[in-house]
DRENNURO-922865 format. One record per atom (N, C-alpha, C): x, y, z; atom name; residue in one letter; residue number from 1. Coordinates in Angstrom, 2 decimals, padded with zeros to 5 digits. Layout:
BEGIN
ATOM       c1       c2       c3  name  resn  resi
ATOM        X        Y        Z    CA     A   NUM
...
! end
This chain:
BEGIN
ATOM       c1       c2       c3  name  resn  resi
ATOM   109.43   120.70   088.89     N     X     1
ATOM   109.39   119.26   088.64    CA     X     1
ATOM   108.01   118.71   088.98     C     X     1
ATOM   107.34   117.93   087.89     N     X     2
ATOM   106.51   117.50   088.50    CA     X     2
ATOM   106.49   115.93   089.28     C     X     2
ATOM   105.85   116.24   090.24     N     X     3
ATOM   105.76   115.11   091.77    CA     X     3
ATOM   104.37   113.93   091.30     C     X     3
ATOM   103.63   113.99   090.62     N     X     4
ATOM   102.54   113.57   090.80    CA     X     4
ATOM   103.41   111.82   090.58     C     X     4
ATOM   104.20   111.80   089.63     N     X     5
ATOM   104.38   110.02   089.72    CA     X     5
ATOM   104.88   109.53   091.23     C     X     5
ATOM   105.77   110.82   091.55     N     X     6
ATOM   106.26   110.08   092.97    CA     X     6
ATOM   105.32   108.89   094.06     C     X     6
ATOM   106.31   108.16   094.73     N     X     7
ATOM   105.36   107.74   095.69    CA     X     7
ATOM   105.42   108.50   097.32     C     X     7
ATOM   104.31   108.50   097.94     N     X     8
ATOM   103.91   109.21   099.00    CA     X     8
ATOM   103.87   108.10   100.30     C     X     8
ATOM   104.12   108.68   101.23     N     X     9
ATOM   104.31   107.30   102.49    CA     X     9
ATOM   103.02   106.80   103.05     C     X     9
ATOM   101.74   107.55   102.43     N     X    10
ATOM   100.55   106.49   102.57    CA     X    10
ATOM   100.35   105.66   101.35     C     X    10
ATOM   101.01   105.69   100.39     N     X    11
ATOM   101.55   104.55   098.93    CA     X    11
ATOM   102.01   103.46   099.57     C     X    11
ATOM   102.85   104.02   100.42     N     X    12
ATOM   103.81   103.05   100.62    CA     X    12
ATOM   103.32   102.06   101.49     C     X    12
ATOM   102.79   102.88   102.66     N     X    13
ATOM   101.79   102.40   104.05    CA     X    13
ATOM   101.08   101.04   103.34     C     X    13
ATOM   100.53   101.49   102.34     N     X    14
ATOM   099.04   100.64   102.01    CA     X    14
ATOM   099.50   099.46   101.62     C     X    14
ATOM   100.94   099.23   100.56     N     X    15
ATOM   101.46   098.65   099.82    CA     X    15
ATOM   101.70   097.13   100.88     C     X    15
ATOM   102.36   098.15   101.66     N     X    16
ATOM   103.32   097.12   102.57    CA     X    16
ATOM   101.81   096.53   103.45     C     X    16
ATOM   101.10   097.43   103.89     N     X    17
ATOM   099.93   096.31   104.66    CA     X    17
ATOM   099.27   095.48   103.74     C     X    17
ATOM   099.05   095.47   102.69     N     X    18
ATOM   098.36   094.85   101.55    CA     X    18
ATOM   099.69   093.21   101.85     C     X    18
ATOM   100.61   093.28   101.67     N     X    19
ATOM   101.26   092.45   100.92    CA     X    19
ATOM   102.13   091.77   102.49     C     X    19
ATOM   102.80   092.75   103.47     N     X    20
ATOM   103.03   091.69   104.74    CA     X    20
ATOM   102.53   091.84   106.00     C     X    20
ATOM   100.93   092.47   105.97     N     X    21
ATOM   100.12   092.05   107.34    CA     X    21
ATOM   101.12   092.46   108.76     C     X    21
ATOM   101.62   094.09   108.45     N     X    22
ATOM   102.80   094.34   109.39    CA     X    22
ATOM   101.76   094.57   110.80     C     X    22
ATOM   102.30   094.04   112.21     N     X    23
ATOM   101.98   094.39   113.24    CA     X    23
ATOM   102.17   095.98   113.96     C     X    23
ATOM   103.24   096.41   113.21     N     X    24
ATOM   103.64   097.86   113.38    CA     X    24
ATOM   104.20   098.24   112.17     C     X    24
ATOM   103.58   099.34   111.79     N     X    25
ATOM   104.25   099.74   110.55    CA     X    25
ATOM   104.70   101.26   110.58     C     X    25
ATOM   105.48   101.88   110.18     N     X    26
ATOM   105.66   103.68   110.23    CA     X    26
ATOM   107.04   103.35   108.94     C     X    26
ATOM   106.45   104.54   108.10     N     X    27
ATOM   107.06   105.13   106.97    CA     X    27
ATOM   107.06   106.75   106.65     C     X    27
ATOM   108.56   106.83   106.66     N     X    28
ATOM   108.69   108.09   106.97    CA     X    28
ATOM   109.27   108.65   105.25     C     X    28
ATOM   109.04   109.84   105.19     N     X    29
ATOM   109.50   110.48   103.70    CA     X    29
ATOM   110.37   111.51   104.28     C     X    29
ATOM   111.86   110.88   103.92     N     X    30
ATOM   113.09   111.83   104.59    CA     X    30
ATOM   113.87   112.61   103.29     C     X    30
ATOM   112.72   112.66   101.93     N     X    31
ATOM   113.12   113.19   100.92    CA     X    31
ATOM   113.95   114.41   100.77     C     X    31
ATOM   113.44   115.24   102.17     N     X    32
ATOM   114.00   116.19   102.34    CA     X    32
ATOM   114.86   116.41   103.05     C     X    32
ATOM   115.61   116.05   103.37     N     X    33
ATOM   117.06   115.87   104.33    CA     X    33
ATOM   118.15   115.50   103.29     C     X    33
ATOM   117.83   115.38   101.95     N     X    34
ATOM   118.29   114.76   100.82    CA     X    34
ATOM   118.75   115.97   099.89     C     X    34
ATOM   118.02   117.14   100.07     N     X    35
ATOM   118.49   117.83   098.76    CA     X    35
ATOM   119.31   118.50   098.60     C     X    35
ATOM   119.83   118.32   096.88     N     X    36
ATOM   120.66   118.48   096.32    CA     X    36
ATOM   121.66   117.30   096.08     C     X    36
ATOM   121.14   116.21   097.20     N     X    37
ATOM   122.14   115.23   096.90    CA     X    37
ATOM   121.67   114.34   095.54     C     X    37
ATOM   122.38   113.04   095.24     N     X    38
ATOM   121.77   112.28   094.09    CA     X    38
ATOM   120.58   111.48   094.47     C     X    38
ATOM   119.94   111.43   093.54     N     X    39
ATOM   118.76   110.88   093.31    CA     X    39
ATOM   117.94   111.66   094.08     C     X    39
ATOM   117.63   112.81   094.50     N     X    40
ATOM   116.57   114.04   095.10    CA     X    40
ATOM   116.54   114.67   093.94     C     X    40
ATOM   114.90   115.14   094.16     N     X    41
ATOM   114.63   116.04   093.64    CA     X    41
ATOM   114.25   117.37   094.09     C     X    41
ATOM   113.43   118.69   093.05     N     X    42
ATOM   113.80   119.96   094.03    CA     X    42
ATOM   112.67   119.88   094.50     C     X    42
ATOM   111.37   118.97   094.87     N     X    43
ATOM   110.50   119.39   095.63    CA     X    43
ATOM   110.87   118.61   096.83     C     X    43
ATOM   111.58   117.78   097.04     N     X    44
ATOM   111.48   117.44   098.50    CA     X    44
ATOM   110.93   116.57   099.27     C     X    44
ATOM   110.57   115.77   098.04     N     X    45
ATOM   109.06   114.10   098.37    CA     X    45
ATOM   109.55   113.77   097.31     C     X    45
ATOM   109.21   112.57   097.98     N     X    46
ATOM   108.72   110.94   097.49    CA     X    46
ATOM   110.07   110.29   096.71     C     X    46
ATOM   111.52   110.12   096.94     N     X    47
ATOM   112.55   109.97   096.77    CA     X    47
ATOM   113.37   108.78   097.79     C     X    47
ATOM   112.97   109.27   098.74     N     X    48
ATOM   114.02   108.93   099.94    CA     X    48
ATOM   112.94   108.71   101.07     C     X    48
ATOM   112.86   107.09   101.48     N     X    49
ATOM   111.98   106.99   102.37    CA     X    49
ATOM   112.59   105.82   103.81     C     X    49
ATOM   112.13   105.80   105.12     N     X    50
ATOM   112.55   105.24   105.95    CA     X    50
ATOM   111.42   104.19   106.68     C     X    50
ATOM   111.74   102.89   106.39     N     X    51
ATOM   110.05   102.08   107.19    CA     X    51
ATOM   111.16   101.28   107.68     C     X    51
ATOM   109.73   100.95   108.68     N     X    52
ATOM   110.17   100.69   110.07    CA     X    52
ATOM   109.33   099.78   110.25     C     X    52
ATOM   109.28   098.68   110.62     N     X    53
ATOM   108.29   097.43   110.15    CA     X    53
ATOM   108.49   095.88   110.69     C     X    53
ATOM   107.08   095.46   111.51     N     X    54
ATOM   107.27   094.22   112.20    CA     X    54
ATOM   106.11   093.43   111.83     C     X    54
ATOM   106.36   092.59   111.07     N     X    55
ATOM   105.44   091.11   110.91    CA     X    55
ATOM   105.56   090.01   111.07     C     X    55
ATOM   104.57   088.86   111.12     N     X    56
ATOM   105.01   087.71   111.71    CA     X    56
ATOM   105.59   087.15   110.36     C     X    56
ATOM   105.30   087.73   108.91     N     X    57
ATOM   105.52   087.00   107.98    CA     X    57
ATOM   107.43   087.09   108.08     C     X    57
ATOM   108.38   087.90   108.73     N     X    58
ATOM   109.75   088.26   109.26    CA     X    58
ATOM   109.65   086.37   110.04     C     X    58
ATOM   108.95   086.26   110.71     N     X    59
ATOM   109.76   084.82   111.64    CA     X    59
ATOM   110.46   084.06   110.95     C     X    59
ATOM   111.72   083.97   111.37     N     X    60
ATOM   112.77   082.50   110.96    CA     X    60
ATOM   113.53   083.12   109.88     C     X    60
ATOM   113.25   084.10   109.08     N     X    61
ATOM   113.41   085.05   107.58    CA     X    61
ATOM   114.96   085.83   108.56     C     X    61
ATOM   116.00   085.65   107.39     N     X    62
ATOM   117.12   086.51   107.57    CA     X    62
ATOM   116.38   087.50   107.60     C     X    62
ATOM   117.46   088.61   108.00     N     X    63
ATOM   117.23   089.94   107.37    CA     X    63
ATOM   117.68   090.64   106.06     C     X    63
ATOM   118.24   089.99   105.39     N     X    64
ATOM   118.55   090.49   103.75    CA     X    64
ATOM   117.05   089.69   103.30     C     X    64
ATOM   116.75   088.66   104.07     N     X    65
ATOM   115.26   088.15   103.08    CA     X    65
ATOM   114.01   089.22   103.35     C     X    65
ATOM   114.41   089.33   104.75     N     X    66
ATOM   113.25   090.46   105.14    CA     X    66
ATOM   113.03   091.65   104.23     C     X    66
ATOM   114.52   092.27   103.83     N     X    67
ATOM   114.71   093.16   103.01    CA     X    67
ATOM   114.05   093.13   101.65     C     X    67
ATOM   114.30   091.95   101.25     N     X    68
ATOM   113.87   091.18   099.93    CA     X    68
ATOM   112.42   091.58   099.92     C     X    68
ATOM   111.94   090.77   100.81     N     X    69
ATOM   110.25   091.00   100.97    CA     X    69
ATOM   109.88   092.91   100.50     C     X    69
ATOM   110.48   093.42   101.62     N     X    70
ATOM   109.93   094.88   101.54    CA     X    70
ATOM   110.22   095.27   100.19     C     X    70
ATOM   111.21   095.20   099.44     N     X    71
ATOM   111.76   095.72   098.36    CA     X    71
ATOM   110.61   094.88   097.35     C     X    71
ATOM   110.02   093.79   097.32     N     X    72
ATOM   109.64   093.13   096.35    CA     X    72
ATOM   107.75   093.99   096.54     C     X    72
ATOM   107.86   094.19   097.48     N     X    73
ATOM   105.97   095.00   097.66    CA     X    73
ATOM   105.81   096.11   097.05     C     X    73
ATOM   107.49   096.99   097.03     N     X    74
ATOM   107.55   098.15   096.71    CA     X    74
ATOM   107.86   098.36   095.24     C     X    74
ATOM   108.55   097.25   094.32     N     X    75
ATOM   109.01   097.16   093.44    CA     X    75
ATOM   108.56   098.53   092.69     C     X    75
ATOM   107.55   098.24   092.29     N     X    76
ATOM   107.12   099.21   091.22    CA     X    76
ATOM   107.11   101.13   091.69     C     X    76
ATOM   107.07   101.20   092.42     N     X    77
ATOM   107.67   102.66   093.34    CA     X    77
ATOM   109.01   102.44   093.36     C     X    77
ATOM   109.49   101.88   093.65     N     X    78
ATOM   111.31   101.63   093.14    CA     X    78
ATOM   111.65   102.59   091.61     C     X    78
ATOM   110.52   101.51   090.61     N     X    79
ATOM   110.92   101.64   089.60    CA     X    79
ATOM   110.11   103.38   089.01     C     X    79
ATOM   109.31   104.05   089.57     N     X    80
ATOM   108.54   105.33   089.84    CA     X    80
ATOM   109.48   106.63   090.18     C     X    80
ATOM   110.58   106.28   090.89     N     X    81
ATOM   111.20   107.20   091.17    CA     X    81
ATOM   111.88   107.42   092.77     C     X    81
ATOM   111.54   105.99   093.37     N     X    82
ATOM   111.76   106.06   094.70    CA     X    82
ATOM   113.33   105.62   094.61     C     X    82
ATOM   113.92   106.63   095.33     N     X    83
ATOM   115.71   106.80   094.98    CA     X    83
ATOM   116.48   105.48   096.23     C     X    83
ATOM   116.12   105.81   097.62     N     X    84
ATOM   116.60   105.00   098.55    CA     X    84
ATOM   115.66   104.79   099.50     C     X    84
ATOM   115.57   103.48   100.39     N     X    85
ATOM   114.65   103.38   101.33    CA     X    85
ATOM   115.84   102.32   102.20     C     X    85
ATOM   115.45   102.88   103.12     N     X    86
ATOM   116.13   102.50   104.92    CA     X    86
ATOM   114.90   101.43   105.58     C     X    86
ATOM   115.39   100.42   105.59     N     X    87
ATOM   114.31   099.69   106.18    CA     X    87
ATOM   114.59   098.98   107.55     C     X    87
ATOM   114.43   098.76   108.31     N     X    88
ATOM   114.21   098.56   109.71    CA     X    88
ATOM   113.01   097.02   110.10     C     X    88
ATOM   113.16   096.00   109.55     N     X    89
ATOM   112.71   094.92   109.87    CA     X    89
ATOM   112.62   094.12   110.82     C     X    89
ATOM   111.83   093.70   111.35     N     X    90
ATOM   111.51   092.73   112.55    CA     X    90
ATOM   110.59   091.99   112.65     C     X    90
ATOM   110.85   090.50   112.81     N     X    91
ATOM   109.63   089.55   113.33    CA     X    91
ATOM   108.60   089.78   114.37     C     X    91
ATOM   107.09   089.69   114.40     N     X    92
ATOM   106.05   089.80   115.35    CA     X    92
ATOM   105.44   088.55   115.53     C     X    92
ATOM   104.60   088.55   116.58     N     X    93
ATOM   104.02   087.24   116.58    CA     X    93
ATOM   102.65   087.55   115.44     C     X    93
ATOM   101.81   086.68   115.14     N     X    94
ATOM   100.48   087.13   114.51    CA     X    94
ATOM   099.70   088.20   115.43     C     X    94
ATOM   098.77   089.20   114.99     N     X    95
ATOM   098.13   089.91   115.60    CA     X    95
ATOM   096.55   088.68   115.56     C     X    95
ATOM   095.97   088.57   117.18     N     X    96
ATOM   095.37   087.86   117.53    CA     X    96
ATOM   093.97   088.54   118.15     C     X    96
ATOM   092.91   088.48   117.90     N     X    97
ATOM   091.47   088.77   118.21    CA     X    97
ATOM   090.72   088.49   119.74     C     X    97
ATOM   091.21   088.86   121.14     N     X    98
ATOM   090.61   088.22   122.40    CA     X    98
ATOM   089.42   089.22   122.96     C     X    98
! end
């Protein structure tokens, strides 16, 4: 199979700092803990991913909106081939310069 459209968790990394200024960010590719199941493929990436993620742009924001947000940065890797993503959201204060 070829992988090259997949997305990769520094895709993802960049996406999400580009678009919500996360204070902590970690994205994990658990593609492989996946196979054989649906929506995996046989190499083992870029399918099934897990972020973990705190910005101030989260303050006051449900968490289905939070969700919203992440899903809306990622859209187009959604639509690439990215099968499921586990997201883990949380409000930060702004990151500040002293």
């Amino acid at each position: 199979m070829n992988t090259d459209h997949l997305p990769t968790a520094a895709a993802l990394e960049a996406r999400l700092i580009e678009h919500l200024q996360p204070s902590r960010l970690e994205v994990l590719d658990e593609s492989y803990q996946h196979a054989g199941h649906a929506g995996a493929n046989d190499s083992g990436v870029g399918t099934h991913f897990r972020v973990r993620i705190a910005s101030h742009l989260f303050t006051g924001v449900s968490r289905v909106a939070r969700h919203r947000l992440v899903y809306d940065a990622l859209q187009d890797f959604i639509d690439q081939g990215l099968h499921a993503l586990a997201i883990e959201a949380e409000e930060s204060s702004p990151v500040t310069n002293h």
